[in-house]
C-alpha positions in Angstrom: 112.9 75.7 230.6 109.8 73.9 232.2 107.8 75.3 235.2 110.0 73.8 237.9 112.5 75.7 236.8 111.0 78.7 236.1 109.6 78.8 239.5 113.3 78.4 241.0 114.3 81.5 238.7 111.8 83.4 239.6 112.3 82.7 243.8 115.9 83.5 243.0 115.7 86.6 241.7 112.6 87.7 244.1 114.0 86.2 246.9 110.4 84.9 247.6 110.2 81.2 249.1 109.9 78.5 246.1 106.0 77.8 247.6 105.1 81.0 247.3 106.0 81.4 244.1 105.0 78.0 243.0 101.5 78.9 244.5 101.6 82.1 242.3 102.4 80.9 239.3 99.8 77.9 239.2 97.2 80.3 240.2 98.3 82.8 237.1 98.1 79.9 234.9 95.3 77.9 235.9 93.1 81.7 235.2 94.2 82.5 232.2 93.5 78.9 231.1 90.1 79.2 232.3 89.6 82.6 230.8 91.0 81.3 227.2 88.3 78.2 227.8 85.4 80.3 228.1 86.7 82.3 224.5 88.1 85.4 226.3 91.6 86.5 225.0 93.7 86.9 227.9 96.6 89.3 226.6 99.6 90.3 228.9 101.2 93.6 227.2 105.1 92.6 226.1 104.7 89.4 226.0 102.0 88.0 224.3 98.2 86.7 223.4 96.1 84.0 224.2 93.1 83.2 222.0 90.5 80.3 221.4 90.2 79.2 217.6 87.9 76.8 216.1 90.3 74.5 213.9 88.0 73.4 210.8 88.2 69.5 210.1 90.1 68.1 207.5 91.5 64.9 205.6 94.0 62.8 206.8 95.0 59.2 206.6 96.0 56.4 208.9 99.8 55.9 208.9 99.4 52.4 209.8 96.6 51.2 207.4 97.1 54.4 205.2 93.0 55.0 204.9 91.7 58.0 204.3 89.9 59.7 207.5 88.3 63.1 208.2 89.9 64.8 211.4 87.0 66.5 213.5 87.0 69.9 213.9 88.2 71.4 217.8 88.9 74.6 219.4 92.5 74.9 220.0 94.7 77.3 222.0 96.7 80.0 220.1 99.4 81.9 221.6 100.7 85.1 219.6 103.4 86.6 221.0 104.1 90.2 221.4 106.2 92.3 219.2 108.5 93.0 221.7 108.8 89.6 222.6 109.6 88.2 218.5 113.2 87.6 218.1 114.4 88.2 214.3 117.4 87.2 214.7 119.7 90.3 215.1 120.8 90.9 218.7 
């Protein structure tokens, strides 16, 4: 599912017009991503976590030339979901 569809599920089942929702959703995800930026989890009970992590360099190599390079280190986005949410495979 991608977020065009998710929007039309979600104004199908509210019954709320499409740019409504549309509006709502962008605005959810556009603070959490801000929040999560500045290095503040932004956890939503049943669902899940999300969390800044620093990601330490390491060694790689070019595919094409097959040199050795160092990756950089970056912050990354982590998403942990809930328990509730983890499927382990029994229904």
């Amino acid at each position: 599912m991608n977020k065009k569809q998710l929007i039309s599920e979600v104004a199908n089942t509210t019954k709320l017009p499409k740019a409504a929702v549309e509006k709502s959703v962008n605005t959810a995800l556009q603070i959490i991503a801000e929040n999560v930026t500045k290095g503040e989890n932004v956890s939503l009970l049943g669902f899940g976590t999300f969390s800044l992590r620093d990601r330490q360099s390491r060694n790689g190599f070019n595919p094409q030339t097959k040199q050795a390079v160092v990756i950089p280190s970056k912050k990354v986005i982590r998403f942990k979901a809930s328990n509730t949410l983890k499927i382990d495979g029994q229904e």
